[in-house]
TORSE-25354 format. One record per residue (C-alpha): residue number from 1; residue in one letter; y, x, z negated. Coordinates in steps of 0.2 Angstrom, whole numbers, always signed. Layout:
% residues N
@resi=NUM; resn=A; py=Y; px=X; pz=Z
...
% end
This chain:
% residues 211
@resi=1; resn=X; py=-57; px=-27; pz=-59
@resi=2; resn=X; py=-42; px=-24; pz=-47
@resi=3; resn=X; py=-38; px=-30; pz=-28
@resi=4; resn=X; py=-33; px=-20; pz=-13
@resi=5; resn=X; py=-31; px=-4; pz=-24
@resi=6; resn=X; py=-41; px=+3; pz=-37
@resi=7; resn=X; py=-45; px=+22; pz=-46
@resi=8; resn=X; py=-60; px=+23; pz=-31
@resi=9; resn=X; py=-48; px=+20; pz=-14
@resi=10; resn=X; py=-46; px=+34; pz=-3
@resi=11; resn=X; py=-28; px=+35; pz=+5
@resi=12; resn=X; py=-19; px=+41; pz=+21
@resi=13; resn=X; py=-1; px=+42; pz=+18
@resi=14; resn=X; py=+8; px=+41; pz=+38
@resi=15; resn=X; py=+26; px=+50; pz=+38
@resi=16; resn=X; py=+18; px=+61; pz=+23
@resi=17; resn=X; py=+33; px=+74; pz=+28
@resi=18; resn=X; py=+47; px=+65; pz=+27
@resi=19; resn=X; py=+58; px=+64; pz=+13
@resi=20; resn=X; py=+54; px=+46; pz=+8
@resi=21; resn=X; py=+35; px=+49; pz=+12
@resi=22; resn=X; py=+35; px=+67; pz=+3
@resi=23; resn=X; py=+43; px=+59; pz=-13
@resi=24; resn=X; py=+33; px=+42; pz=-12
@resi=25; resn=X; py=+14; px=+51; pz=-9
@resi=26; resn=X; py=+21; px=+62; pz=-27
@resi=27; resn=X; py=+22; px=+45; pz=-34
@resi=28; resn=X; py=+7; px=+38; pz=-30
@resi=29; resn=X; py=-3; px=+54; pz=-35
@resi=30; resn=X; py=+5; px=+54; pz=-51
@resi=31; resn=X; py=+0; px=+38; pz=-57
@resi=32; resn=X; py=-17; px=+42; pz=-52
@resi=33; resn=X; py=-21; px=+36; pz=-34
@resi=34; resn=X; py=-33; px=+45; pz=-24
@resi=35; resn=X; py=-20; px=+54; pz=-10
@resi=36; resn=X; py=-33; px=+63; pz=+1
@resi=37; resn=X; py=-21; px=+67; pz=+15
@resi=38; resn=X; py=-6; px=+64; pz=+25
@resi=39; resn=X; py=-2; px=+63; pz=+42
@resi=40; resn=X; py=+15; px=+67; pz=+57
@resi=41; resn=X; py=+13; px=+70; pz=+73
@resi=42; resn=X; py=+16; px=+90; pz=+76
@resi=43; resn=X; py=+16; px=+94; pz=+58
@resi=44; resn=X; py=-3; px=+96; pz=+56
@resi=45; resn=X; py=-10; px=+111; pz=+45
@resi=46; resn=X; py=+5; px=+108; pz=+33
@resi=47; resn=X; py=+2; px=+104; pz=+14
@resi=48; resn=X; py=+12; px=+95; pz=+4
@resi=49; resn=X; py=+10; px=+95; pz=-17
@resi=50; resn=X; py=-6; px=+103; pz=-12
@resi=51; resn=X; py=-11; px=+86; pz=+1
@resi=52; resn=X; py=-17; px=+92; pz=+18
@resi=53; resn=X; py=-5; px=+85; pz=+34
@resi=54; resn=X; py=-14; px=+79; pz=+52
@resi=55; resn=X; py=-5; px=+77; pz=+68
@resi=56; resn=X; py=-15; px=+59; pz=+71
@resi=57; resn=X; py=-25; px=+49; pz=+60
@resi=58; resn=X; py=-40; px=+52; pz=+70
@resi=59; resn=X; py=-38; px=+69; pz=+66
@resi=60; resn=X; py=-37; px=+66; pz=+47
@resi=61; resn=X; py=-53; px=+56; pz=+46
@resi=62; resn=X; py=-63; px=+69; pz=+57
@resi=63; resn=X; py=-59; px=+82; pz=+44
@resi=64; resn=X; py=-58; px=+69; pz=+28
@resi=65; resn=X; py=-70; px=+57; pz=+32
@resi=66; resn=X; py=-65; px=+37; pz=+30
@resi=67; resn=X; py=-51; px=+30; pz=+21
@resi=68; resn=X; py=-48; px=+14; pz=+10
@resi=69; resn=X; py=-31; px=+13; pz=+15
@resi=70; resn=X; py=-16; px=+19; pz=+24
@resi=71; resn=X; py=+1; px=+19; pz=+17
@resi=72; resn=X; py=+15; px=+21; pz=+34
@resi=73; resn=X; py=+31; px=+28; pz=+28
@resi=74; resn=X; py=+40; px=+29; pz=+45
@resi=75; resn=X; py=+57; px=+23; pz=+53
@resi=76; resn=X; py=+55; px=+2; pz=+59
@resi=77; resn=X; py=+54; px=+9; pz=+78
@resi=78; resn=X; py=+41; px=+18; pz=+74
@resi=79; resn=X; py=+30; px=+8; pz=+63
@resi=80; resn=X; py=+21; px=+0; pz=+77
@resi=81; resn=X; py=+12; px=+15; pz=+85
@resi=82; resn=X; py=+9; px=+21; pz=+66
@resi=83; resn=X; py=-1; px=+6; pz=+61
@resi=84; resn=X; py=-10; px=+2; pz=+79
@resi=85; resn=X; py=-16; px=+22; pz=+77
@resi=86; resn=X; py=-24; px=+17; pz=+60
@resi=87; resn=X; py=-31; px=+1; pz=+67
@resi=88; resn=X; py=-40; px=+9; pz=+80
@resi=89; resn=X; py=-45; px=+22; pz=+67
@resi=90; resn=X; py=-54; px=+7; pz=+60
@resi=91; resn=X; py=-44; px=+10; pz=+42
@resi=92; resn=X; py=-48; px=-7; pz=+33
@resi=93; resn=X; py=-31; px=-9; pz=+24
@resi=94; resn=X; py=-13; px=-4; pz=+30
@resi=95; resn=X; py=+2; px=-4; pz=+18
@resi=96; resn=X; py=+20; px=-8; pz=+32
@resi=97; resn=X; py=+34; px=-2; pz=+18
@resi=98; resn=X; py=+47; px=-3; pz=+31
@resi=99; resn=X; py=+61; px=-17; pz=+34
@resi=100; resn=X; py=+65; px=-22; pz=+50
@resi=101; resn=X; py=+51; px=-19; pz=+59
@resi=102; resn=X; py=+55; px=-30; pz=+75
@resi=103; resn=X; py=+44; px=-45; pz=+74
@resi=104; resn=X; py=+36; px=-44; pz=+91
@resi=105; resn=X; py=+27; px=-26; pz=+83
@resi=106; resn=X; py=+21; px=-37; pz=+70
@resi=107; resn=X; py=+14; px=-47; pz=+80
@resi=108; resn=X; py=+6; px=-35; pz=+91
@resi=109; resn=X; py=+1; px=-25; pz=+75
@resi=110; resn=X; py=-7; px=-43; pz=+67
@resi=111; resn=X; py=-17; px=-46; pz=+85
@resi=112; resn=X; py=-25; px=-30; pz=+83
@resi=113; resn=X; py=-27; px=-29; pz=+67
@resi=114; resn=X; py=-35; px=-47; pz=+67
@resi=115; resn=X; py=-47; px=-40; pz=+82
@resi=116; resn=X; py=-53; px=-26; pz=+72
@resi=117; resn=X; py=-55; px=-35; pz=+56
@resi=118; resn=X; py=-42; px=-24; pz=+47
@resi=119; resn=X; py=-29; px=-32; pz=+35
@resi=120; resn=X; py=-12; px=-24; pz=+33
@resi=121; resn=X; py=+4; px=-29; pz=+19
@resi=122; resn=X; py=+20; px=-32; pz=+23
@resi=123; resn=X; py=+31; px=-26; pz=+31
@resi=124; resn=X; py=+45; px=-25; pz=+21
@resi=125; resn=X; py=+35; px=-21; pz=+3
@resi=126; resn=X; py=+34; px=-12; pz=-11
@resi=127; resn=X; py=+18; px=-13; pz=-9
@resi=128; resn=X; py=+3; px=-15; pz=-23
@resi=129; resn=X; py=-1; px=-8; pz=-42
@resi=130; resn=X; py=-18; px=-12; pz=-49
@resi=131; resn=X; py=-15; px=-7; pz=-68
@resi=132; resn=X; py=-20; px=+7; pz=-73
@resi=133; resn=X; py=-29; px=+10; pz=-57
@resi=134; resn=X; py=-18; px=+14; pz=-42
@resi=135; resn=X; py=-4; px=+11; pz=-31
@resi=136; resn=X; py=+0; px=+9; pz=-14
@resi=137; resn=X; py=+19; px=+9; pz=-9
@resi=138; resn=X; py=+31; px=+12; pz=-21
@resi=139; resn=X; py=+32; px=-2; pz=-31
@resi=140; resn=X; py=+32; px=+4; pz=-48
@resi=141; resn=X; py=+44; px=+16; pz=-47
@resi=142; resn=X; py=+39; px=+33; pz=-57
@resi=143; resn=X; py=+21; px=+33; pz=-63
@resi=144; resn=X; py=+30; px=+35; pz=-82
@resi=145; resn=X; py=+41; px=+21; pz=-79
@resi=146; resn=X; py=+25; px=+10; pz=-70
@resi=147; resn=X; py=+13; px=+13; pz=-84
@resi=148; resn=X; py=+26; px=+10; pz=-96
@resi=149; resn=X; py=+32; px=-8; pz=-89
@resi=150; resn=X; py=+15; px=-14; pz=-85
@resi=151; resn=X; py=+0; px=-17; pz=-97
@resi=152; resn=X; py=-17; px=-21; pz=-92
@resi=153; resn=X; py=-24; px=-36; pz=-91
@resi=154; resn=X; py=-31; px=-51; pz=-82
@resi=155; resn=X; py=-18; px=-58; pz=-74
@resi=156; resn=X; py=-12; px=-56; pz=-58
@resi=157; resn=X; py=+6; px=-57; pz=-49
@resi=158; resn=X; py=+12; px=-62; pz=-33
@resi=159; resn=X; py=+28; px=-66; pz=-23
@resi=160; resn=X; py=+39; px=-61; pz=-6
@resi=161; resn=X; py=+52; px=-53; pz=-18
@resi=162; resn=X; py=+49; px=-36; pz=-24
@resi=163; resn=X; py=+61; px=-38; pz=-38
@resi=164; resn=X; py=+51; px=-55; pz=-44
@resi=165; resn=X; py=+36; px=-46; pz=-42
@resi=166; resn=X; py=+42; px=-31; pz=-53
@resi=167; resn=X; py=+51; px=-43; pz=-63
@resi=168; resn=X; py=+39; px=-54; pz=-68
@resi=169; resn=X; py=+25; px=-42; pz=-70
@resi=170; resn=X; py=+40; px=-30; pz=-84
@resi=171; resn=X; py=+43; px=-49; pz=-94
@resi=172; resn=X; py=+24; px=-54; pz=-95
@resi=173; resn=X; py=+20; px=-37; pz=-102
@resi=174; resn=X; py=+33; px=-37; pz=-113
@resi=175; resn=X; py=+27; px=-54; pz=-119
@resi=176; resn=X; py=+10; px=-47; pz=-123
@resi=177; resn=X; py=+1; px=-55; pz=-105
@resi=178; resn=X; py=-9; px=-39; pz=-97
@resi=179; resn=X; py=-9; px=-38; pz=-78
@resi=180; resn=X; py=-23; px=-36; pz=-65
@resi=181; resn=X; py=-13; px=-32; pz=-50
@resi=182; resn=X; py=+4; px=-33; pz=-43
@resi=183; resn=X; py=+7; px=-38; pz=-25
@resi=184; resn=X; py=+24; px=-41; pz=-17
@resi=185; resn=X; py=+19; px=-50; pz=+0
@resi=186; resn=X; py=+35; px=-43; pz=+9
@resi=187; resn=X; py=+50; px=-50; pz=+13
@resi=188; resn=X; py=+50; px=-52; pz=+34
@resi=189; resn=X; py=+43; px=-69; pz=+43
@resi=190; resn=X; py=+30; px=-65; pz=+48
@resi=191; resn=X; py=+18; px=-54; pz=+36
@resi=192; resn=X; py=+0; px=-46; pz=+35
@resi=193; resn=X; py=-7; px=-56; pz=+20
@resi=194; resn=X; py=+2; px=-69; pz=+16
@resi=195; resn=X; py=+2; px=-78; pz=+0
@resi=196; resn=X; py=-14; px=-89; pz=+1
@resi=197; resn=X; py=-22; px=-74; pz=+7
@resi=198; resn=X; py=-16; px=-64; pz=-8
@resi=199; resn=X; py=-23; px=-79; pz=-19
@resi=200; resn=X; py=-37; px=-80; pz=-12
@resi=201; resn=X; py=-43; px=-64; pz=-16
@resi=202; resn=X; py=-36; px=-65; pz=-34
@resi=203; resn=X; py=-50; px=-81; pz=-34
@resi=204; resn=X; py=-63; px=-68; pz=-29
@resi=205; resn=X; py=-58; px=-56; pz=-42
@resi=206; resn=X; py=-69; px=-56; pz=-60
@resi=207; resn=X; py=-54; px=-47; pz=-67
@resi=208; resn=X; py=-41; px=-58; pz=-63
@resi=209; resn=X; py=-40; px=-78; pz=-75
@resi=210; resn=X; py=-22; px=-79; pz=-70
@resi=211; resn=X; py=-10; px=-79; pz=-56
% end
């Protein structure tokens, strides 16, 4: 078993088309994740590594059906309307990659969010690896170098530093401790799924004996 990602979720990528999206959405597909579709505003009927582009989110679910998950891979300013577009398209997970996303977005993002019972990590994240499974961001780095670093397991990791979550996850394989899932909460003040939330659903989780 697996939290907030597994070989099953469906994912929007939002900023498909620009360079970090293009190179990230590769990523994730490569180690296995479930890409269906990408998504910029004036760029839809594009393909990009053979995943089809929408101009809005809405559009993407009326020709894909529903998602799992959105991963938004846009500039800070514009990570706001991003994420509410994804809320209001009733997405039930959003993944914020970007740093310095002013806090009041956040905290309109959270409020809506919060209304429409949708949960969202970061901002400021790598994001989150379930071994084996799937990814969601970027943490990881190169599918090769991600299945390579972490083994599978039943033990999960957790933390506000990307580099301690990727950290700790590369030393506990290397000592012979399998992983669940790999979350890095993000590193702003005010965050989606904090940690308690993040261990409570690693409570909830048959796969996971360890945080």
């Amino acid at each position: 078993m697996a939290i907030l990602v597994n070989e099953h979720t469906r994912v929007l990528v939002q900023g498909i088309t620009g360079r970090e999206g293009r190179a990230r959405a590769r990523l994730m597909r490569d180690y296995g994740t479930k890409v269906v579709a990408g998504c910029t505003p004036k760029r839809g009927g594009e393909v990009v590594d053979g995943v089809p582009v929408y101009n809005t989110v809405q559009d993407a679910v009326a020709a894909q059906g529903g998602f799992d998950a959105s991963v938004i891979f846009v500039p800070a300013p514009l990570v706001k309307g991003a994420a509410l577009e994804a809320v209001a398209a009733g997405i039930p997970l959003l993944v914020l990659v970007g740093d310095r996303v002013p806090v009041w977005d956040v905290m309109e993002v959270a409020r809506a969010a919060e209304t429409a019972g949708v949960h969202f990590l970061g901002p400021n994240t790598l994001g989150v690896l379930s071994v084996g499974k799937g990814v969601l961001g970027m943490i990881g780095g190169r599918a090769e170098s991600a299945r390579a670093w972490f083994k599978p397991g039943t033990v999960g990791v957790a933390s506000r530093s990307g580099g301690m979550t990727s950290s700790t996850g590369y030393y506990l394989s290397r000592a012979g401790v399998g992983l669940s899932t790999l979350v890095h909460v993000g590193g702003e003040s005010i965050v989606g799924l904090p940690l308690p939330d993040v261990v409570r659903r690693f409570q909830d989780d048959p796969g996971t004996t360890c945080i």
